[in-house]
Every structure is written in C-alpha cells, then in structure tokens.
C-alpha positions as protocol buffer text, in pm:
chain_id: "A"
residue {
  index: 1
  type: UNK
  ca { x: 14442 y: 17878 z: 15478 }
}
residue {
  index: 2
  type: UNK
  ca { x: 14456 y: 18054 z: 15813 }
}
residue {
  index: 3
  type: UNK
  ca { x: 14232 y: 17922 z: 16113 }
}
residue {
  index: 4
  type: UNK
  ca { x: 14075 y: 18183 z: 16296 }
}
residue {
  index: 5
  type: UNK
  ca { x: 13937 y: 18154 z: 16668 }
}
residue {
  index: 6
  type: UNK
  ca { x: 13672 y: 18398 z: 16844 }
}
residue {
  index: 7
  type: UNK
  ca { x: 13684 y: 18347 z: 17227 }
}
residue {
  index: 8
  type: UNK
  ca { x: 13325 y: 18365 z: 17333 }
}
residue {
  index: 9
  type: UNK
  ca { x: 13090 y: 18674 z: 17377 }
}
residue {
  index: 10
  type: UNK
  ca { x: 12991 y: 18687 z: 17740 }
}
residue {
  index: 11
  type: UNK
  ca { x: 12619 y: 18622 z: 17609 }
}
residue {
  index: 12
  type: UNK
  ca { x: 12717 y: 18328 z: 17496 }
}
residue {
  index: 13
  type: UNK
  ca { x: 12935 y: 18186 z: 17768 }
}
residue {
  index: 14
  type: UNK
  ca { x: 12598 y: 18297 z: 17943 }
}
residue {
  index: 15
  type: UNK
  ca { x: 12397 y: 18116 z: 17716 }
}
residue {
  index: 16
  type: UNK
  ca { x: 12601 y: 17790 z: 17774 }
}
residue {
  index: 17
  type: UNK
  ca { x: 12577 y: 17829 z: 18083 }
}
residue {
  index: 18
  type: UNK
  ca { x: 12224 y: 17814 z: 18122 }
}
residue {
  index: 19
  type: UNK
  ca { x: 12212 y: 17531 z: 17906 }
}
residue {
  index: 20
  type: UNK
  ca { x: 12410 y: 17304 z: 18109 }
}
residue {
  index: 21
  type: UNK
  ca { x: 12205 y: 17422 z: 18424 }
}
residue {
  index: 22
  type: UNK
  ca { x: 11856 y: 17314 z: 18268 }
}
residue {
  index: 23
  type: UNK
  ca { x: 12047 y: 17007 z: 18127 }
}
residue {
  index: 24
  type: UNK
  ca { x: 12134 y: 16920 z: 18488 }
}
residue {
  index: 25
  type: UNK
  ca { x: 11834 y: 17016 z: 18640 }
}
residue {
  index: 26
  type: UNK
  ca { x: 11620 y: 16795 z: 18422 }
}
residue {
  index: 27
  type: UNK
  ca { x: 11857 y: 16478 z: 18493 }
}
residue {
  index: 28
  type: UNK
  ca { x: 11830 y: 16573 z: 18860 }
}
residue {
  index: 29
  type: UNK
  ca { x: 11488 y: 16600 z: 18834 }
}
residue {
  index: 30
  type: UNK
  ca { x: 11466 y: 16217 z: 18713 }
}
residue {
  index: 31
  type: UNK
  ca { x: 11678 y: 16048 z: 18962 }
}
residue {
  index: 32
  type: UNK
  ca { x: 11500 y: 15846 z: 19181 }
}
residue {
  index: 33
  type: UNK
  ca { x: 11778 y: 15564 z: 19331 }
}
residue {
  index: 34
  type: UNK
  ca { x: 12120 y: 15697 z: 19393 }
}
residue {
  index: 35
  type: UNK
  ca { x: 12325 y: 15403 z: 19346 }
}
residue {
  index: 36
  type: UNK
  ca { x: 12633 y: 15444 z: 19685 }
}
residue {
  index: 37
  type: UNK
  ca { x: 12928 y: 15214 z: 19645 }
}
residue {
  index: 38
  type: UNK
  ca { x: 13164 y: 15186 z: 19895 }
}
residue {
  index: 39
  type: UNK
  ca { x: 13412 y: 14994 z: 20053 }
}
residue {
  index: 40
  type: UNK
  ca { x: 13372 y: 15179 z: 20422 }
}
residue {
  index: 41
  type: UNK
  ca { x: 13710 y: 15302 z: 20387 }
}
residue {
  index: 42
  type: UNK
  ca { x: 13775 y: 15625 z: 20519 }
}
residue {
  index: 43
  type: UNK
  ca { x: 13818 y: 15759 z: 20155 }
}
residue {
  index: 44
  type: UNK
  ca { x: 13505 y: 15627 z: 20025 }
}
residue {
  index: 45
  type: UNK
  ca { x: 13333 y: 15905 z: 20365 }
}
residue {
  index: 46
  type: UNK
  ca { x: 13303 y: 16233 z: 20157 }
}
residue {
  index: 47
  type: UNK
  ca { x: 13142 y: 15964 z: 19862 }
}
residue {
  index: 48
  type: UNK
  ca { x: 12887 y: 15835 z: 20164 }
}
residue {
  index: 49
  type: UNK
  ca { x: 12798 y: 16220 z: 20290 }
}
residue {
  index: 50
  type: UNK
  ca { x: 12758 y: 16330 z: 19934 }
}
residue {
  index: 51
  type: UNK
  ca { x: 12541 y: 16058 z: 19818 }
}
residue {
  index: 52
  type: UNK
  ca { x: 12358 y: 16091 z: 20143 }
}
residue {
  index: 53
  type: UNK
  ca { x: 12290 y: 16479 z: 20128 }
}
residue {
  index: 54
  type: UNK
  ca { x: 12228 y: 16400 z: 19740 }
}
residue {
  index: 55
  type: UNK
  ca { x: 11922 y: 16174 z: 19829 }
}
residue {
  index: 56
  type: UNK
  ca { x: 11728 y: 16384 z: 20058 }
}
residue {
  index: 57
  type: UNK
  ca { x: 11793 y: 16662 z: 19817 }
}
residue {
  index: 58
  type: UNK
  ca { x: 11635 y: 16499 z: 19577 }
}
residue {
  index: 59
  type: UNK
  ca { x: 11342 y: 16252 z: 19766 }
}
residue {
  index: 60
  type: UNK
  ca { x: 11551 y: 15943 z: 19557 }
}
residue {
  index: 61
  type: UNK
  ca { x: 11616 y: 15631 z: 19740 }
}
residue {
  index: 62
  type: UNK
  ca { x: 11967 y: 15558 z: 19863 }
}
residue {
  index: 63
  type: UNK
  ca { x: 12108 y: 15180 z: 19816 }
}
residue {
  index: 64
  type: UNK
  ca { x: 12420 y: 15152 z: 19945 }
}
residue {
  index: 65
  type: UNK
  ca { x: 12629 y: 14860 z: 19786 }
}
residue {
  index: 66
  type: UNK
  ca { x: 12971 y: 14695 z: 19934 }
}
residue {
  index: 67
  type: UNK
  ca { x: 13139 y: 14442 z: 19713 }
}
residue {
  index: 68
  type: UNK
  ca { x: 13321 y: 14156 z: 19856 }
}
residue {
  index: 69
  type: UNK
  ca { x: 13572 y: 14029 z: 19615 }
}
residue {
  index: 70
  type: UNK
  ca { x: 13784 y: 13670 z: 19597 }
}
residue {
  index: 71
  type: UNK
  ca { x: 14086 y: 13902 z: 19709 }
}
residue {
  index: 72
  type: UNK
  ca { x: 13935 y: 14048 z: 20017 }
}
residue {
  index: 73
  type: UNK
  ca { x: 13739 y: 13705 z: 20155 }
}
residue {
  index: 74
  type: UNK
  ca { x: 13920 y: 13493 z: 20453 }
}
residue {
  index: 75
  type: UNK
  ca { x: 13999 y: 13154 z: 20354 }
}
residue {
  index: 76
  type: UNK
  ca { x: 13834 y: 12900 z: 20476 }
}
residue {
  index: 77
  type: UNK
  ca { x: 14188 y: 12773 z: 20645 }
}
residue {
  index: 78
  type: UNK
  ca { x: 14186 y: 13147 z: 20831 }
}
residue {
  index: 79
  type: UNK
  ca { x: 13881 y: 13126 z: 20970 }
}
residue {
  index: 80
  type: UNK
  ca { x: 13925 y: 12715 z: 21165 }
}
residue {
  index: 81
  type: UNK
  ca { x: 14218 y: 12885 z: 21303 }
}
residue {
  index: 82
  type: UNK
  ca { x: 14050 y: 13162 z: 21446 }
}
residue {
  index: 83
  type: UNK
  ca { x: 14161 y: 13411 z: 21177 }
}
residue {
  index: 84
  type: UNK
  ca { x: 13982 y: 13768 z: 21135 }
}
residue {
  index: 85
  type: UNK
  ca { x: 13643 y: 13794 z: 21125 }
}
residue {
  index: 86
  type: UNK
  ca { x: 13404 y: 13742 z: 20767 }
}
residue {
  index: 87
  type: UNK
  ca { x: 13436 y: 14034 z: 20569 }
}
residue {
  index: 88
  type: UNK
  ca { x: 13062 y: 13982 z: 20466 }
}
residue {
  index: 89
  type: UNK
  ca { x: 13001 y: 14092 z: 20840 }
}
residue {
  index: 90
  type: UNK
  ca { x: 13240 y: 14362 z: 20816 }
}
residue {
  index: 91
  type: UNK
  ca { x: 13043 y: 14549 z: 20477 }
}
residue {
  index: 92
  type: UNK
  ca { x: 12739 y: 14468 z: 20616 }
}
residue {
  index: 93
  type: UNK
  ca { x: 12846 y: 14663 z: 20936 }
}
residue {
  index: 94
  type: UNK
  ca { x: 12995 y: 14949 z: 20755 }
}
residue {
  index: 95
  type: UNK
  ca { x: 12673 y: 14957 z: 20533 }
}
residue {
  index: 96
  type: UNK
  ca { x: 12419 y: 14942 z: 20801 }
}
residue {
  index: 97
  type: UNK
  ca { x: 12606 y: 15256 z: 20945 }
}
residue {
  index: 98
  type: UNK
  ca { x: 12590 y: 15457 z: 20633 }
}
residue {
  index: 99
  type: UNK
  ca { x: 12173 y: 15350 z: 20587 }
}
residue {
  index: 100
  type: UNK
  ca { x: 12124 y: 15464 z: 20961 }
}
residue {
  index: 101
  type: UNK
  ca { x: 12290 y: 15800 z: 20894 }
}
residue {
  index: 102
  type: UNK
  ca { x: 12091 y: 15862 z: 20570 }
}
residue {
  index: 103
  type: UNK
  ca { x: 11753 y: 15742 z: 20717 }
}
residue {
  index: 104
  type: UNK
  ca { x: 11863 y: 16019 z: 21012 }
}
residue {
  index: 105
  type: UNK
  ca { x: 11888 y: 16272 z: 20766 }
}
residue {
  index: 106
  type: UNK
  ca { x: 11532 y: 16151 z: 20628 }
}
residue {
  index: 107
  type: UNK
  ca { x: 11635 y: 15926 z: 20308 }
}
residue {
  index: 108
  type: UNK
  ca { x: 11448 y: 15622 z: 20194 }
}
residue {
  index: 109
  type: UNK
  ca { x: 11806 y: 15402 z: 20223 }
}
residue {
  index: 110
  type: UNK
  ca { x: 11893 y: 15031 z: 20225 }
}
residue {
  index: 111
  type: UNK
  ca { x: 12181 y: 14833 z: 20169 }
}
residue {
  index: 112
  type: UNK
  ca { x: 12308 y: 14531 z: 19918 }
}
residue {
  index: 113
  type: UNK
  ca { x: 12598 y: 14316 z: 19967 }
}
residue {
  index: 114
  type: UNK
  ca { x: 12759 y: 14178 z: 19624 }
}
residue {
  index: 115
  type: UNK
  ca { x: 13056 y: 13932 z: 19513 }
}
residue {
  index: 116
  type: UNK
  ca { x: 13273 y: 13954 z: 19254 }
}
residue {
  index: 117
  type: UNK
  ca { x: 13492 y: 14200 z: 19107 }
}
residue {
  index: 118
  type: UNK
  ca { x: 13417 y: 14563 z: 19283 }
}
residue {
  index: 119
  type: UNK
  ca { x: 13354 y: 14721 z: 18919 }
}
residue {
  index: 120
  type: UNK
  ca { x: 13199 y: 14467 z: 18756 }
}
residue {
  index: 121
  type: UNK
  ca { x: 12973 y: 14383 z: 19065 }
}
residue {
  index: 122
  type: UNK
  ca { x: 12857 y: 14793 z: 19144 }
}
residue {
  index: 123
  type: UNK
  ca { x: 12761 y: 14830 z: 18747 }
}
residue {
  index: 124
  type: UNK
  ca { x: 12595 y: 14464 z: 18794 }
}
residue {
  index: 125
  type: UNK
  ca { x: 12430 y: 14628 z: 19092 }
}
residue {
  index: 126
  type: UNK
  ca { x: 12318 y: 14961 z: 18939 }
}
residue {
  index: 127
  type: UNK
  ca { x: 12153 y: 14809 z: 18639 }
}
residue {
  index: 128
  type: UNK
  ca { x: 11952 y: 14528 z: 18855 }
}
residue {
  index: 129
  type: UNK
  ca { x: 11829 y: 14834 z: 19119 }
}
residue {
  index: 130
  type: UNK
  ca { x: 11747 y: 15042 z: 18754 }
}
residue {
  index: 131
  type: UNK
  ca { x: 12007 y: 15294 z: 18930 }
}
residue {
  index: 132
  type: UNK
  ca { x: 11937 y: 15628 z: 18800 }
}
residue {
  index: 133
  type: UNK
  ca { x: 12276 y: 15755 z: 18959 }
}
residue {
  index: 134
  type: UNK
  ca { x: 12561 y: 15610 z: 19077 }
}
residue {
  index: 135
  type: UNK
  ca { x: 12820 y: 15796 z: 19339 }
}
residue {
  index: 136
  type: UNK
  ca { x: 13120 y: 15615 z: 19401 }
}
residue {
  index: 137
  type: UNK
  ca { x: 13474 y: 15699 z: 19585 }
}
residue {
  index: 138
  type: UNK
  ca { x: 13836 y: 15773 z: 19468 }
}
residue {
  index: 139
  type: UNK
  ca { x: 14102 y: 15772 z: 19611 }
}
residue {
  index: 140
  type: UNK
  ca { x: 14281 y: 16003 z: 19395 }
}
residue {
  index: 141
  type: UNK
  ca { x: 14574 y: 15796 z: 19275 }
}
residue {
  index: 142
  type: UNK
  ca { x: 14765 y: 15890 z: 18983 }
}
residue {
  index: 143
  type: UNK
  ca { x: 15038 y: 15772 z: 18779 }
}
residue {
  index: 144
  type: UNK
  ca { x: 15219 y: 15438 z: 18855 }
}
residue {
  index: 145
  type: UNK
  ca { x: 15000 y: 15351 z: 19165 }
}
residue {
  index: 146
  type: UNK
  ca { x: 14622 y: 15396 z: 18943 }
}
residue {
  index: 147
  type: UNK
  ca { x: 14770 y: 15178 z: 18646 }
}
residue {
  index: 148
  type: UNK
  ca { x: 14897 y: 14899 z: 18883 }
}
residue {
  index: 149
  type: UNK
  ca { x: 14643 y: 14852 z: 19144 }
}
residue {
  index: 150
  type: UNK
  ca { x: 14377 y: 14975 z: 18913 }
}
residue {
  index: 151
  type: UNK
  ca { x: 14028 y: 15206 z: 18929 }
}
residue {
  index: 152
  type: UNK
  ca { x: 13772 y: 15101 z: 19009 }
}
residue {
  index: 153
  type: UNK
  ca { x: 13582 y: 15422 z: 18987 }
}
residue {
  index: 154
  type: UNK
  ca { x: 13763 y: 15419 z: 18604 }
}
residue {
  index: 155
  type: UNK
  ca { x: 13566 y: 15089 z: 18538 }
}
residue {
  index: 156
  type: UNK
  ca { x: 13252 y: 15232 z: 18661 }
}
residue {
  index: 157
  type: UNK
  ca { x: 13222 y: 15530 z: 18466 }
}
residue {
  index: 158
  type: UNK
  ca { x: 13365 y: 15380 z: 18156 }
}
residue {
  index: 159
  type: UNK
  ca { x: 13055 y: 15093 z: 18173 }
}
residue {
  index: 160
  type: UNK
  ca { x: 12792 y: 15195 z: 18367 }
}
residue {
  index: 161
  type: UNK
  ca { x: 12438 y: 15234 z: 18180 }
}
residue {
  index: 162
  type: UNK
  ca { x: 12334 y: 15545 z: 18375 }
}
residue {
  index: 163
  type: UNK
  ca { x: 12528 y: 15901 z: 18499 }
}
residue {
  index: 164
  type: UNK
  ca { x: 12844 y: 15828 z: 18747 }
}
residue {
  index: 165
  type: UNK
  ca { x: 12981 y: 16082 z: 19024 }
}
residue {
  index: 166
  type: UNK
  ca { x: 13303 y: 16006 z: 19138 }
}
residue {
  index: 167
  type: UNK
  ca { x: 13377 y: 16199 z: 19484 }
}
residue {
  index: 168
  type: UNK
  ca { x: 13758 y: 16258 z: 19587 }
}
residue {
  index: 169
  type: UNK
  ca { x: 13848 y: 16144 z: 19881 }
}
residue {
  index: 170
  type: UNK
  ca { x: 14016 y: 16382 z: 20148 }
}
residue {
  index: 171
  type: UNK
  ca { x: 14387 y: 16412 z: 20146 }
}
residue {
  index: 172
  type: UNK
  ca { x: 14376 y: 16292 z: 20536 }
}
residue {
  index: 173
  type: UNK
  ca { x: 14115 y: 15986 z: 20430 }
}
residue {
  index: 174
  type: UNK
  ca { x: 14334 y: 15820 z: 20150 }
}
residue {
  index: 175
  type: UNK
  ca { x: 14664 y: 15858 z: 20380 }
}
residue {
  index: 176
  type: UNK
  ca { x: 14534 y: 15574 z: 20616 }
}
C-alpha cells in the first residue's frame, strides 16, 4: 500500500491561514494581564519592549515579575562585610524602570518581586495574578550550554496554565 501526499491548494493554505488569524485574534482579544518576567538583563530588553508595546496594544495590564533565587541572594556573611548590595533592591530597581517606561507609553503596569526558583516562581506568579499571558526572555542557548545551565523559559512554557511568548534576545544583549 502506497501513501500518497497532496501539497495544499492555495485556497486552502488560505483557508488555514485565516483560521489561525481569527484563532489569534480571539485569544488577543481576551488578554487582560500580560504576565513580564525578567531578570533586567540586557537579554531579557527586547522581552520588556515587546511585552510593553503588547499591553498598550491591547488595554491589558502589565505586571512585571523579577525572581530572586537562593543562588543569586548575598549571604548574610557578604553583606557585614560590606559585600554588594541586596539583590531584592537591585530587581526592584530594574522593575521600577521597566513599569515607568510602560506607564510612559500609557499601560496600566506594576511590579512583583518573588523567591524561589525563577520557573517555578514566574508560573507561581502568573497563576496568582490569573495571568492571561505570559512574555518571558531567552537567551538563545543551544546545545551543551541550555542542558547544563538550564531554561528557564523551557520550564515556563512546558507548565504554565495560560499562553507563553518567549522573545529572543539580541545577538549583542546575550554576549554581555
């Protein structure tokens, strides 16, 4: 038995395509909080601009959400002796930034500071805000690096409750 394969007709590639357009237009016509999560690197930018332009686009609030995770907190022996600054102060900083420049560009947008795992804690996050979207950064690793260090975009889509957009970062922004 032979298995036979018709490309398309152009009506229906049309056809699909018009499907997937009203399929996207009615969940973007449901979206009212846009989910951000980002770690104010400059990779996680083009994330921050898209979900940004995304949420006056759209009239959906903007909560931006930083995680701080066991790794990335200063012990307590680093800070007596002067050590770098809390990194609590740090997100908060980055994320106050990012609500400023939304609420410039006329988005309702404010900001959340979890602990925990960054995965675990942004799909924690979107399903306590009722997120109807979440964006979140990659840095485009591949290979080796990705399955060492891990994704945390991976973890996101693969358990979040609600649609994910994961936004490359530039070549330039995940150099530094």
């Amino acid at each position: 038995m032979a298995l036979t394969w018709a490309a398309p007709t152009l009506a229906e590639q049309e056809n699909r395509q018009h499907s997937r357009i009203g399929r996207t237009d009615r969940i973007m016509s449901h979206i009212e909080t846009i989910l951000l999560a980002t770690d104010g690197s400059p990779a996680s930018e083009c994330a921050s601009e898209d979900a940004i332009d995304l949420a006056v686009q759209l009239g959906a609030r903007l909560l931006v959400v930083s995680v701080l995770s066991a790794a990335s907190r200063p012990s307590e022996a680093a800070v007596e002796a002067g050590g770098p600054a809390d990194s609590r102060a740090s997100l908060t900083t980055k994320a106050q930034a990012i609500v400023q420049r939304a609420k410039a560009a006329g988005a309702d947008a404010t900001f959340l500071v979890w602990e925990g795992e960054p995965g675990e804690a942004i799909v924690a996050a979107a399903d306590s805000e009722n997120a109807d979207l979440i964006v979140v950064g990659s840095h485009g690793r591949s290979g080796v690096s990705r399955f060492f260090i891990g994704s945390v975009s991976d973890f996101v889509v693969r358990h979040a409750h609600c649609p994910v957009m994961v936004v490359r970062g530039t070549v330039e922004a995940t150099r530094h």
